[in-house]
C-alpha positions, 0 to 999 in steps of 0.5 A: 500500500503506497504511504500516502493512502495509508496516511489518508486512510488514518486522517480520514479516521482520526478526523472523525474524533471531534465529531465523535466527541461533540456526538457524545456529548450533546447528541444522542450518547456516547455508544452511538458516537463509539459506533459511528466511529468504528463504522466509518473506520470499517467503510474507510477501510473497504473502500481502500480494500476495493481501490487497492485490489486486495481481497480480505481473507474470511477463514475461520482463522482470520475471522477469529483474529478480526473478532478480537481486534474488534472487541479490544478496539470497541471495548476500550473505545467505550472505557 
């Protein structure tokens, strides 16, 4: 992956934290925040995907290796 689309990749996401922190605050609560975050995260990521080619392995493997990622990011996104 070349370097500036990693590097637009985690603008694009790292952007999204004041948004999160106004919707946590004022809006309608902090786990909406949390979820909207990781899920503009994850479409960031599949557009990335589909621009680069790159196929995301779906064994039982990786999907065990995703699940844990995913509650580690989201549980100490809500601490």
């Amino acid at each position: 992956m070349p370097i500036a689309a990693a590097y637009l990749a985690m603008v694009l996401i790292w952007c999204t934290t004041p948004l999160a922190i106004k919707w946590s605050g004022e809006g309608p609560g902090y786990l909406f925040a949390a979820t909207a975050r990781m899920t503009i995260g994850a479409l960031c990521g599949w557009l990335l995907m589909l621009a680069t080619r790159t196929r995301l392995p779906l064994d039982y493997r990786a999907q065990r290796h995703y699940l844990a990622g995913a509650l580690g990011i989201f549980g100490a996104m809500l601490l």
